[in-house]
Each structure stands twice: as structure tokens, then as C-alpha cells.
C-alpha positions as CSV (number, residue, x, y, z in Angstrom):
1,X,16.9,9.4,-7.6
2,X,14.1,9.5,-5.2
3,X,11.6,9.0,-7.7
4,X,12.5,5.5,-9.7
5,X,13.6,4.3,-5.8
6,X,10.3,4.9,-4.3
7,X,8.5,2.9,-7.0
8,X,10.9,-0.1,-6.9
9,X,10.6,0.4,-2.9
10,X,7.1,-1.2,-2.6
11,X,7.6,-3.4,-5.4
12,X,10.5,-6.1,-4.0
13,X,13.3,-3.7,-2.5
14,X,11.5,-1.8,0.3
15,X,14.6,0.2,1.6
16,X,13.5,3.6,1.0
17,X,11.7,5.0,3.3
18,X,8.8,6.3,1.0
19,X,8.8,2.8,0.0
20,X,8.1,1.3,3.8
């Protein structure tokens, strides 16, 4: 779950907090 969220983070979505 972690792992396909943190890509799409960065991409457009940005809510995780890997992703910020």
C-alpha cells in the first residue's frame, strides 16, 4: 500500500508523506 502511494505521491497526488 505504501509502495504504489509513494510513487503516485510525487507524481500529481502528494498526500503521502514519503511523497512530500
Amino acid at each position: 500500500m505504501t509502495q504504489p502511494l509513494f510513487l503516485i505521491g510525487p507524481r500529481g497526488c502528494g498526500k503521502t508523506t514519503v511523497g512530500m
